[in-house]
N, C-alpha and C positions, 0 to 999 in steps of 0.2 A: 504494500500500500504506500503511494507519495506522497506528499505533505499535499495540503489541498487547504478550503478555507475551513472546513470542519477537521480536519487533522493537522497535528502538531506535534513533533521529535524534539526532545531535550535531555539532553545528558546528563544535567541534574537541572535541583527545585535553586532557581536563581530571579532576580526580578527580572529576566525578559520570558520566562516561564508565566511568574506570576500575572505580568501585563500578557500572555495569550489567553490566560484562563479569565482576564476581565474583560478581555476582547469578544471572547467565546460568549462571555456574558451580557454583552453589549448586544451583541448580533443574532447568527442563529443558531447560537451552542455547538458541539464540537467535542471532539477528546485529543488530550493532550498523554504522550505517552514521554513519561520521564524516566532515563535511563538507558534510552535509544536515540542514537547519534544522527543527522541531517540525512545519512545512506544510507537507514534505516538497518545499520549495525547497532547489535546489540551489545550495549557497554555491561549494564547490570547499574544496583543499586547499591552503594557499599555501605556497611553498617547495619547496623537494626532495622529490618525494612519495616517493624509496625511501629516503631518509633519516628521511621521518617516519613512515614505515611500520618499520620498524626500532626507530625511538622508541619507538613502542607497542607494539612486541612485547617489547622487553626492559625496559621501564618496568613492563610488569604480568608478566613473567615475574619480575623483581627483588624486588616488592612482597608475592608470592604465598607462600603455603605450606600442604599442600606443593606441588614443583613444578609447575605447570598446564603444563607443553610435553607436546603431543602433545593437547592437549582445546581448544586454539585455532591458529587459525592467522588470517595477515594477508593482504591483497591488496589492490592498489591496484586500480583500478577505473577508465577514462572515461566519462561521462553528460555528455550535452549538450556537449563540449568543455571539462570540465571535471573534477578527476582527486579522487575521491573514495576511501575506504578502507573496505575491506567487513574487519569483524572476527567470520569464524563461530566462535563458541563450543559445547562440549559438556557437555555434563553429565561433572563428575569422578565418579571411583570413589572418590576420598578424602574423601567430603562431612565435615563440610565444612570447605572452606577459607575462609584469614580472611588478613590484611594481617600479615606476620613484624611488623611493629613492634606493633603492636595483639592477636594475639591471640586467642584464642575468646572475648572480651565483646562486647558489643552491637557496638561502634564500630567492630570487627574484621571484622565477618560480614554480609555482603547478600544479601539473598532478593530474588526477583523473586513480586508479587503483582499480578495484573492486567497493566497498562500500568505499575506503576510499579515501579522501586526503593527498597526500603526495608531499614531497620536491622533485624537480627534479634533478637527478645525474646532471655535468657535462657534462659526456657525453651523458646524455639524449638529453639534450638543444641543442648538438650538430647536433645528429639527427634529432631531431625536426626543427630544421633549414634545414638541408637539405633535409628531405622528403617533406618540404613547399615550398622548393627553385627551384631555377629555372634549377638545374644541372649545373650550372656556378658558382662555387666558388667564384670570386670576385664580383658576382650579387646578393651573397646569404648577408641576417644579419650576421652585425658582432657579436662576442659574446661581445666582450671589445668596450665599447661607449667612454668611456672618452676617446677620442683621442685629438692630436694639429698635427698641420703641421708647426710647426718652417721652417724646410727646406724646405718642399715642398714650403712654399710661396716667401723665399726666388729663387726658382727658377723660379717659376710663372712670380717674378714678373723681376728677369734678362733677361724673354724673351718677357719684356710687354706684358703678356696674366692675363687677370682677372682670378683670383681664391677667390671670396666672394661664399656665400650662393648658389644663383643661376646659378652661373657657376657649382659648386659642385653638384645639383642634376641635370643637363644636363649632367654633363661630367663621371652621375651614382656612387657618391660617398656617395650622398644623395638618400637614397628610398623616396617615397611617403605620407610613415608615418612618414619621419621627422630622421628616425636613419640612422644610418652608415651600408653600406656595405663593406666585405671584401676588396675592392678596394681603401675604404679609409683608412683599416687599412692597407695595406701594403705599403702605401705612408705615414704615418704618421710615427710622431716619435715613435711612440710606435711598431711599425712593429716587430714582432717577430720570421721572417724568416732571417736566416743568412747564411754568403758568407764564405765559410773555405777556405784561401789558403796557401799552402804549395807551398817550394821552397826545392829539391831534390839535392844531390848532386848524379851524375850518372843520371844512365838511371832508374832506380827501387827507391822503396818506403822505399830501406832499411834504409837512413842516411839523415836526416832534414839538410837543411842549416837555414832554416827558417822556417815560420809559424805564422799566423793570422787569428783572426776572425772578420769580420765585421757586422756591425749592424747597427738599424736605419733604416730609410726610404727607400727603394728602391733606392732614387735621392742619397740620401748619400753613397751609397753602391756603385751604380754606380761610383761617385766621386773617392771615397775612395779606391775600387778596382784597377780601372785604374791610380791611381796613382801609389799606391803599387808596381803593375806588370814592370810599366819605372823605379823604382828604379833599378830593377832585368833584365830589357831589356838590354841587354850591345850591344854594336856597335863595329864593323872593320871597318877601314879606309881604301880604297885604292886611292891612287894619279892619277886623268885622267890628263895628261896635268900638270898641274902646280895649279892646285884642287884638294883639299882631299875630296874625297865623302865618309861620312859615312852609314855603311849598318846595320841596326837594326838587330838582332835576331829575329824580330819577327816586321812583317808592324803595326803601330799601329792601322790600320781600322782593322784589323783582330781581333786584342786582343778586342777591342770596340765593333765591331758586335757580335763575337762571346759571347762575356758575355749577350752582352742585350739579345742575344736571348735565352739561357739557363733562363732568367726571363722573357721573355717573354712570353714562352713557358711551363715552368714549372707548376705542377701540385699540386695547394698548398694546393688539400685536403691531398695529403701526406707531413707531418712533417718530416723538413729534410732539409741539409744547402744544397745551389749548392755548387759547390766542384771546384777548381779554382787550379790544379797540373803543376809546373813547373821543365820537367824533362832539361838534359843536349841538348836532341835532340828533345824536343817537350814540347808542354803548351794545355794541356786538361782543358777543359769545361763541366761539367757533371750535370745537371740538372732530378732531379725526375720529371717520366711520357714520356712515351715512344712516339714515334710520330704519331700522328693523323692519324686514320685511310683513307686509302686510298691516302696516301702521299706516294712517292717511292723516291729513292734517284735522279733520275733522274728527278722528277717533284721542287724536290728541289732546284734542279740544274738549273733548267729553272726561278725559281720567282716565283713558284705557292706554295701561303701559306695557308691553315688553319689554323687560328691562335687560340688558347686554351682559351686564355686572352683576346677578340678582345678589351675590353673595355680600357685596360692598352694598347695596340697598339697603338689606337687611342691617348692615352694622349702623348704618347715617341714621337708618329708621330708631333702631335703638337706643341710640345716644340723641336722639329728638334733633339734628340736626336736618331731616323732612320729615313733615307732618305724617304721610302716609302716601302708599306705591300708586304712581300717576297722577298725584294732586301738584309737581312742581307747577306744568302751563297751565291748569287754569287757576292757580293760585297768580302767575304773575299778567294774565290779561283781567283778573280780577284786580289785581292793581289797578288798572288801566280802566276801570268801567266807566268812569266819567270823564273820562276822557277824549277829546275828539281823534288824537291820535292816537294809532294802534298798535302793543305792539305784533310783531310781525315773524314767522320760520318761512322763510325761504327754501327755495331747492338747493341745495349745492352737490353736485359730483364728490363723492367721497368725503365729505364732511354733516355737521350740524351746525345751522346757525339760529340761532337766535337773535334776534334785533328788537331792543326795547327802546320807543323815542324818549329825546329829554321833552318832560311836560313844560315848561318854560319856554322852550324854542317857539319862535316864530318865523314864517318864512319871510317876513317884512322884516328888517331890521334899523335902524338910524342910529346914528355916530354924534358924541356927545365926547369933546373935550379928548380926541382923537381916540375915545374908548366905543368899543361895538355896546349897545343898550337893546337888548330883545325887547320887541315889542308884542304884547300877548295876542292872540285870534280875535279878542272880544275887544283889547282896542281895536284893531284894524278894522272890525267891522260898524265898529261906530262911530271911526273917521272917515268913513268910506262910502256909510248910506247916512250922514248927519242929514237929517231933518227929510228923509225919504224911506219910502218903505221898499222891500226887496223879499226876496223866495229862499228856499233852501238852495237853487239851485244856483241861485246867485252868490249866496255865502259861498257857497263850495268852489265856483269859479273865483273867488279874489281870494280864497283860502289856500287851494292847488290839496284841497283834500276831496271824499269821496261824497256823495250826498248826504250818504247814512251818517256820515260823520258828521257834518254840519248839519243837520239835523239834532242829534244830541246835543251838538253845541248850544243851539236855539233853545232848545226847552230848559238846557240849563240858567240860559243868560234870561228868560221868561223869567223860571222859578224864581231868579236873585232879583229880579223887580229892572233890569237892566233893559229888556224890549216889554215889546206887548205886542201879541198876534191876534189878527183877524181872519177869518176865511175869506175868503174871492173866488167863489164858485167852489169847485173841490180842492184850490188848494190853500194852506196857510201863507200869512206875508203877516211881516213883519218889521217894527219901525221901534221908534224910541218911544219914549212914555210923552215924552215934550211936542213930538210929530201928530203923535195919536190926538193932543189934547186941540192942537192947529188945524187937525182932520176935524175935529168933531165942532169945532167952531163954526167954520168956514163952512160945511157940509158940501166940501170936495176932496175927494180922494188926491193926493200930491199924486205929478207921476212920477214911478219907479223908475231907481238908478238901474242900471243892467251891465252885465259886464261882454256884452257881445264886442 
């Protein structure tokens, strides 16, 4: 018999013995016969053969992880008057294994190709993880073991929830043989996926006011992003009564849901920051991996989630970091209910975006003491039709929004005492309280501004 990719000749138990038998074990098992030389001359085995059979079983049982007993076994062997050691190997179920001192890098992991044994690329090991895996990225081996959770325990433990050993393989951070999955590296401090965000001056990508990156744990990013973003949240004030109510840029559930869900969602076989853009008129959320098949925007709309990550769901869910599975979007256009602008999920090719506008922004803008000053929808519209009446559809044309949206607008600006509407056949129109009282004088209708 010649060496082949399932057989192996070695003249003793040395480590390029040991790296065939992790080879064997990587691949598709194999026997390795030690004590017989490359030309399939037989040397023999010198000394105590159950001694040295023993040697080699708990030499590569010692070295291994996880444990390989049960996927080799040892036997001593006589040929020709001379006591050889037949070592059958199996293919493991925990592909793949690698030497506990070394690790899943190259020097740690041997594949059998051909007749020979060899060091596995990087991105072999990579593969090799995911062909053994379960198609769930954060369910699959990690490559990086040495991980800590400084911060995650830190949070664990501000929401009195146990995070030792046994919480961790329930909560799927631990597998069954004892190592880490992806779910614990991206909770851990060593987490290698990161948050880019940019702050725009204008509407376009041309001119940086700002820019960051963040890093760390997930928890920490979470943290650290939402901070970041209220530096940059600026507020208007308007006085109801003899109270100033300030109006954010932007609801904070909104900035909050929408990030977690760009990680919650995101697709971390592809490498690649989520992306966190603050333009003058809006703040996008752009997460790799498109959205789960058989989701539509309208199921999104209603609460109905597929979740990518259910495993990380479940953790955010329990440290009350989201309310509950599928309430992110319409938690953040529930933000948005009185509002005329909306926000928005676009299509994108291999991503997720989310776009929430700034409620302050106006498409009108004027220039005061060489500073930009927004001016709001409900001024524009009653500099616009002062002492005339006009339709929704007119609002919506000097607005550059939808019908339905100025519409809202209207009944909001009604409700606050700001217009007053009449019918004109089937449809509403609408004018200032001052216009209405000059209509009702005069008992002529002003004609309407138009925006044709």
């Amino acid at each position: 018999m010649i060496e082949n990719q399932t057989v192996e000749y070695k003249r003793e138990y040395n480590q390029k013995a040991k790296n065939t038998m992790l080879a064997f074990l990587n691949t598709d098992g194999g026997t390795l016969y030690l004590g017989i030389d490359d030309d399939a001359s037989i040397y023999g085995i010198d000394g105590d053969i159950d001694i040295e059979a023993r040697r080699v079983a708990s030499g590569f049982r010692d070295s291994v992880t996880p444990d390989p007993s049960g996927y080799f076994k040892v036997e001593p062997e006589k040929r020709e008057g001379k006591y050889i050691i037949l070592v059958t190997v199996e293919r493991g179920s925990a592909i793949p294994y690698c030497y506990a001192a070394d690790g899943l890098v190259p020097k740690g992991v041997y594949v059998r190709v051909g007749s020979n044994t060899v060091m596995a690329t990087r991105e072999h090991i990579r593969q090799m993880i995911k062909d053994n895996g379960t198609g769930q990225f954060i369910s699959e081996l990690s490559i990086e073991q040495s991980l800590t959770f400084e911060y995650a325990d830190r949070i664990f433990a501000a929401k009195e929830v146990k995070f030792g050993k046994e919480q961790k393989q329930s909560l799927g951070l631990i597998r069954p043989d004892g190592r880490y999955t992806n779910l614990a590296l991206i909770l851990s401090d060593q987490c290698p996926y990161t948050t880019k965000a940019a702050i725009f001056e204008g509407l376009n990508k041309e001119k940086f006011k700002d820019r960051k990156e963040f890093t760390g744990s997930l928890f920490k990013q979470i943290e650290d992003v939402h901070t970041y973003l209220h530096v940059f949240n600026r507020s208007r004030s308007t006085f109801e009564g003899a109270y100033r109510v300030d109006h954010p840029d932007y609801p904070d559930v909104a900035i909050r849901e929408a990030y977690v869900n760009a990680l919650i969602h995101r697709d971390y076989y592809i490498e690649g920051s989520v992306l966190v853009s603050m333009f003058g008129d809006r703040l996008e959320f752009m997460s790799l991996g498109g959205v789960m098949p058989g989701v539509t925007h309208d199921l999104m709309l209603a609460g109905v989630s597929v979740t990518r990550n259910e495993k990380l769901a479940r953790i955010f869910y329990r440290l009350n970091i989201i309310e509950a599975f599928g309430t992110g979007i319409p938690r953040i256009f529930g933000a948005y209910e009185r509002s005329v602008r909306q926000p928005e999920i676009p299509v994108v090719d291999g991503g997720f975006l989310i776009r929430v506008p700034n409620m302050n922004y106006s498409n009108g803008q004027e220039t005061a003491n060489g500073k930009t000053v927004g001016i709001t929808n409900e001024q524009r519209l009653l500099a616009t039709f002062a002492d005339a009446s006009f339709s929704k559809q007119d609002a919506a044309g000097v607005l550059g929004i939808t019908v339905s949206g100025a519409y809202k607008l209207l009944q909001r600006m009604t409700e606050q005492g700001l217009l007053v509407a009449y019918k004109e056949g089937k449809q509403w129109i609408y004018s200032e309280p001052s216009s209405m009282a000059k209509l009702i004088t005069s008992g002529k209708p002003k004609g309407r501004k138009t925006t044709h």
